[in-house]
C-alpha atoms as an extended CHARMM CRD file, in Angstrom:
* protein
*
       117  EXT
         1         1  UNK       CA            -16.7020000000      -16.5430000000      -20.7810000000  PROA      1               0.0000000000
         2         2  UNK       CA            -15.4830000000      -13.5840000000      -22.9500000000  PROA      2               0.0000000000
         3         3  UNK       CA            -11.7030000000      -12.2580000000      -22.5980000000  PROA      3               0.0000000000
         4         4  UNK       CA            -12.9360000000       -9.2630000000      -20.4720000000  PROA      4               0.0000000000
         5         5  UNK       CA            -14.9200000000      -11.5370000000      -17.7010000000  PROA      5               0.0000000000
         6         6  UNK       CA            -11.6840000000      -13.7230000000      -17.7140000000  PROA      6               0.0000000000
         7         7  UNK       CA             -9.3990000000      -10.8100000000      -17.1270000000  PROA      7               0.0000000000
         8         8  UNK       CA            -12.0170000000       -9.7150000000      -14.2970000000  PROA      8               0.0000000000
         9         9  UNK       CA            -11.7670000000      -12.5990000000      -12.4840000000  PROA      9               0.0000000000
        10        10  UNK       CA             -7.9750000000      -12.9940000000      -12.5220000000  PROA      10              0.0000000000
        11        11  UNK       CA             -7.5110000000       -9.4560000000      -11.3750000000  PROA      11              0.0000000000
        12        12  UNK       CA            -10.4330000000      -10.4570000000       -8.5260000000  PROA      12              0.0000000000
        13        13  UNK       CA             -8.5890000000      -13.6220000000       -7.6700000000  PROA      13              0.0000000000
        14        14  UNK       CA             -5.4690000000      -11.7000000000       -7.6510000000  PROA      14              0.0000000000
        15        15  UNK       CA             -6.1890000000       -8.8200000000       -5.6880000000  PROA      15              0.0000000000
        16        16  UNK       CA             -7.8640000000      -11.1740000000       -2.8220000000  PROA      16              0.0000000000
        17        17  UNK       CA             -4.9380000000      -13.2000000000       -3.1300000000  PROA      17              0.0000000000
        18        18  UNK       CA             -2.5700000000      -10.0510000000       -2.8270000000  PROA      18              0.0000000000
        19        19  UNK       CA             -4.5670000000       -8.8330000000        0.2080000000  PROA      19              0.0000000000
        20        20  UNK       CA             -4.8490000000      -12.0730000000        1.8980000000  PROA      20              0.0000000000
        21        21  UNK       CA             -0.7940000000      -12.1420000000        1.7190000000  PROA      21              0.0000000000
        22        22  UNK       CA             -0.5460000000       -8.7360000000        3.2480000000  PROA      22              0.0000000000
        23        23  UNK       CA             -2.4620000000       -9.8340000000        6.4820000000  PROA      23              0.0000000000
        24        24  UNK       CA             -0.5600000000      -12.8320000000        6.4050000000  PROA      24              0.0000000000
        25        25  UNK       CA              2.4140000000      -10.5060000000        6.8230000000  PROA      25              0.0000000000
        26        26  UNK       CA              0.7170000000       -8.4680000000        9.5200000000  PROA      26              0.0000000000
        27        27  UNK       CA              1.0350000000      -11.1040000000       11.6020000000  PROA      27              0.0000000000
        28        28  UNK       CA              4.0580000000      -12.7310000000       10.7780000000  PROA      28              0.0000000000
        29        29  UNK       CA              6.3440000000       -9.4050000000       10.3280000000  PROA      29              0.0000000000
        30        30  UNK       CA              8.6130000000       -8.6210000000       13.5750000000  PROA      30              0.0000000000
        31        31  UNK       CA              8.0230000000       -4.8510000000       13.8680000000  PROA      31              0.0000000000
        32        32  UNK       CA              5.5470000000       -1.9980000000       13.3260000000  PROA      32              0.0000000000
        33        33  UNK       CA              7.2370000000       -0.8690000000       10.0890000000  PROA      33              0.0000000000
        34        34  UNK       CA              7.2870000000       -4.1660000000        8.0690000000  PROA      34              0.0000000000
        35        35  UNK       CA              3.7560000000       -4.8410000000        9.1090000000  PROA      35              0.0000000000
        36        36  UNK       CA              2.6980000000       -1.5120000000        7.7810000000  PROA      36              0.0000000000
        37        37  UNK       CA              5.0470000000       -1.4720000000        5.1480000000  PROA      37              0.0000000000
        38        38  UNK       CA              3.1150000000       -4.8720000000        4.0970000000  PROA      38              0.0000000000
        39        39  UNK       CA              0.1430000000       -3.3290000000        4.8610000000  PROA      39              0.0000000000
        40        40  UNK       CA              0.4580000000       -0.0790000000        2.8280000000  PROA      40              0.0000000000
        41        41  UNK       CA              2.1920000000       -2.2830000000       -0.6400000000  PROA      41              0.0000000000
        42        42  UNK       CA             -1.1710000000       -4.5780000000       -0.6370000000  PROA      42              0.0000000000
        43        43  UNK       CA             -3.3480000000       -2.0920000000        0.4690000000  PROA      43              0.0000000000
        44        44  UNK       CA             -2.4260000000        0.1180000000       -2.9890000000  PROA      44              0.0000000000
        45        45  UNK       CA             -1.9370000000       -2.9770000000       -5.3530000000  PROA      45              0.0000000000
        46        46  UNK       CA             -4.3970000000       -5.7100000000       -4.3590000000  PROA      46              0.0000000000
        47        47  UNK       CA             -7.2930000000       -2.3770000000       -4.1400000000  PROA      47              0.0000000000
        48        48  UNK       CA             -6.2390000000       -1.7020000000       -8.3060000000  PROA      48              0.0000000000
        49        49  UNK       CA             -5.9740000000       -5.0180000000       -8.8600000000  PROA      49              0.0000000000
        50        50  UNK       CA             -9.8550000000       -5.2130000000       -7.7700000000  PROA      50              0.0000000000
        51        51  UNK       CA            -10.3570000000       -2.0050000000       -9.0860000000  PROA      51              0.0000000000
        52        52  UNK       CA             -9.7920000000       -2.9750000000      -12.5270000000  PROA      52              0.0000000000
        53        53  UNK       CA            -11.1520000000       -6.4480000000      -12.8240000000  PROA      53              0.0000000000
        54        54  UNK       CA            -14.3870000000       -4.5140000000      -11.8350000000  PROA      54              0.0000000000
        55        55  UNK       CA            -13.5510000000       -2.2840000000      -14.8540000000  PROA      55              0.0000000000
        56        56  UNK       CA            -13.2590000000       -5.8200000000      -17.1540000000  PROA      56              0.0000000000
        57        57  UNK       CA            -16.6760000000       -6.5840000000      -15.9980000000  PROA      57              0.0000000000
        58        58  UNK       CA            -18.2470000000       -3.5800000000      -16.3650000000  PROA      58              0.0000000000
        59        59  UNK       CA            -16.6190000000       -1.7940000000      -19.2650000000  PROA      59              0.0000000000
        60        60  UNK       CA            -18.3810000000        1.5850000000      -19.9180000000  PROA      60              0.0000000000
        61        61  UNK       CA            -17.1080000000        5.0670000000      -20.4300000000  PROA      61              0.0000000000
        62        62  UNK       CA            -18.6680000000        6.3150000000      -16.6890000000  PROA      62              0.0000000000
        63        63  UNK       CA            -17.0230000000        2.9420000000      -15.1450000000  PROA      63              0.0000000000
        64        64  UNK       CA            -13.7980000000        4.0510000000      -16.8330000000  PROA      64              0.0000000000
        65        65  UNK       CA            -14.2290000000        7.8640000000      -15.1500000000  PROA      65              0.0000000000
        66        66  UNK       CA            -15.4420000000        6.3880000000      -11.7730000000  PROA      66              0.0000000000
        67        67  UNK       CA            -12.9760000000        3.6590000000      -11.4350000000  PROA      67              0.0000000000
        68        68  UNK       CA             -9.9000000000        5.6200000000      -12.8920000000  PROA      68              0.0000000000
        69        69  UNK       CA            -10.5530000000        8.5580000000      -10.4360000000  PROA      69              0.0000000000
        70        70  UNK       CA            -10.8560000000        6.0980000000       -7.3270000000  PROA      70              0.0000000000
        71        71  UNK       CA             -7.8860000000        4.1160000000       -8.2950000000  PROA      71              0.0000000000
        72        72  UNK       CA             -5.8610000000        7.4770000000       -8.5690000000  PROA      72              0.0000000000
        73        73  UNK       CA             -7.1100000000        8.4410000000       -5.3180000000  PROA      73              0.0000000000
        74        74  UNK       CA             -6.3930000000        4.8770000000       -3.4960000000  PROA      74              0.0000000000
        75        75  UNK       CA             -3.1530000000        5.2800000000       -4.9750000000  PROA      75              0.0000000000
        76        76  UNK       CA             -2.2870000000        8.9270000000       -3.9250000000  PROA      76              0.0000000000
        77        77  UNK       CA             -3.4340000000        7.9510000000       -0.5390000000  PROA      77              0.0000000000
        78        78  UNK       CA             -2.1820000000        4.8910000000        0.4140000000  PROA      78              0.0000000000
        79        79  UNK       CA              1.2530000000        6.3130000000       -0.3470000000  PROA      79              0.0000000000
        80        80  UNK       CA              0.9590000000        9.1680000000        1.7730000000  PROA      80              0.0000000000
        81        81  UNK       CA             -1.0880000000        7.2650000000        4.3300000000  PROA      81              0.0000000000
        82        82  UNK       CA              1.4230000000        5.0290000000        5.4530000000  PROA      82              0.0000000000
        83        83  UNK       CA              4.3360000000        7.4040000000        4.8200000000  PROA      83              0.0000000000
        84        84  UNK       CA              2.2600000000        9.5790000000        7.6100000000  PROA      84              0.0000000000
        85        85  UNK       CA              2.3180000000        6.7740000000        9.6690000000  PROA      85              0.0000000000
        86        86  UNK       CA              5.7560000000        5.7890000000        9.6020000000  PROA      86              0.0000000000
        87        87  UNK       CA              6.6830000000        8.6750000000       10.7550000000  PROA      87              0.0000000000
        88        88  UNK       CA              4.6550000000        8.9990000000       13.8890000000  PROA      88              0.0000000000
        89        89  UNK       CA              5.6810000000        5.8560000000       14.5980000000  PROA      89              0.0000000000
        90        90  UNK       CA              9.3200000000        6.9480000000       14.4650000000  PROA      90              0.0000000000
        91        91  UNK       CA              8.7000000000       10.2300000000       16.2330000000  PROA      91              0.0000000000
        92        92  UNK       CA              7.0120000000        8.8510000000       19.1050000000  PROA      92              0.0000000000
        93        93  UNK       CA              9.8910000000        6.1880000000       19.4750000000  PROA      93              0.0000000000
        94        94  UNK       CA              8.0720000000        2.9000000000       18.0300000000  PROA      94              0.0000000000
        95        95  UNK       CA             11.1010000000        0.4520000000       18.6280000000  PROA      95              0.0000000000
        96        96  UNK       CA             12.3120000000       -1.4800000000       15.5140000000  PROA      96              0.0000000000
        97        97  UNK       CA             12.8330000000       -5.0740000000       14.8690000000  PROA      97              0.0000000000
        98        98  UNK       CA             16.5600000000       -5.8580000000       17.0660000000  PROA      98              0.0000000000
        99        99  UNK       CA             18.0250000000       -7.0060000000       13.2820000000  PROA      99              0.0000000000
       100       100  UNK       CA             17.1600000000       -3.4730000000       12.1630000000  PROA      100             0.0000000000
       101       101  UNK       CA             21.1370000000       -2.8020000000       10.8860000000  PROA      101             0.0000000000
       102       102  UNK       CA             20.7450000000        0.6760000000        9.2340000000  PROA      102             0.0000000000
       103       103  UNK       CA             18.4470000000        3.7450000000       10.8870000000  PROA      103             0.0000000000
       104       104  UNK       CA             19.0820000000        6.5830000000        8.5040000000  PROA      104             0.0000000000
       105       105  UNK       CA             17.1370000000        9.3220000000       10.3840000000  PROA      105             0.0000000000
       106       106  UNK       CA             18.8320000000        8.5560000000       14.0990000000  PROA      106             0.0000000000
       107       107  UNK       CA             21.7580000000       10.0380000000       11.5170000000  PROA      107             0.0000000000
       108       108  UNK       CA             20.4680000000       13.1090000000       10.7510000000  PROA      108             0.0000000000
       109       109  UNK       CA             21.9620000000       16.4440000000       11.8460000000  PROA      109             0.0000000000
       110       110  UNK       CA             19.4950000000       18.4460000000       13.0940000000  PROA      110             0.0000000000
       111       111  UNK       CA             21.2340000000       21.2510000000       13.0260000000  PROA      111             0.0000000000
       112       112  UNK       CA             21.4390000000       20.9100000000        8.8300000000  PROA      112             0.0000000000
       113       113  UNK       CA             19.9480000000       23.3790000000        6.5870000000  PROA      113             0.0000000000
       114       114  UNK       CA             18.7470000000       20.9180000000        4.7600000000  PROA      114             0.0000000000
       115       115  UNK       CA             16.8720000000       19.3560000000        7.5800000000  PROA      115             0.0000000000
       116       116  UNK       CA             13.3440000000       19.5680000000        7.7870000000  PROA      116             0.0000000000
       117       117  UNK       CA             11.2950000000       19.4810000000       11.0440000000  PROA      117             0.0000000000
């Protein structure tokens, strides 16, 4: 095997391995927001992890457009994605894990310039 099919396959094996942790944690995390907190970190990284052992394997200039542009765009998204989803949660009053110590936005003043809505 050559140093780029290598490198392909760890970053395969990896990436599986990264995604079968997050549903691991799906079911083993106490509350909606560490599941998709665990969902959202292995989502982005186990997804570029695959993304670029598929670049190792196939290493030309179009792969390197193709693959570069979706792993931007996994990226962007998954971030935003589960940010989105967070905050419904919140908003429509998904209860948190009873060990939850800190809840920085039952804090907030509404009433606070700096407040958004």
């Amino acid at each position: 095997m050559t140093p780029n099919e290598v490198l392909a396959v760890v970053c395969a094996i990896t990436g599986a391995f990264i995604f079968a942790v997050g549903a691991f944690g799906l079911l083993r995390l106490p509350d909606f927001y560490g599941r998709l907190q665990g969902i959202s970190i292995s989502a982005g990284l186990g997804t570029a992890l695959l993304l670029l052992g598929l670049l190792s394997w196939f290493p030309t200039p179009e792969n390197v457009l193709k693959i570069g542009l979706a792993l931007i765009v996994q990226l962007a998204t998954v971030a935003v994605g589960g940010n989105a989803l967070a905050r419904a949660g919140y908003l429509v009053g998904t209860p948190a894990a009873p060990n939850t110590r800190y809840d920085a936005l039952a804090e907030a003043d509404p009433n606070d310039p700096t407040h958004e809505d």
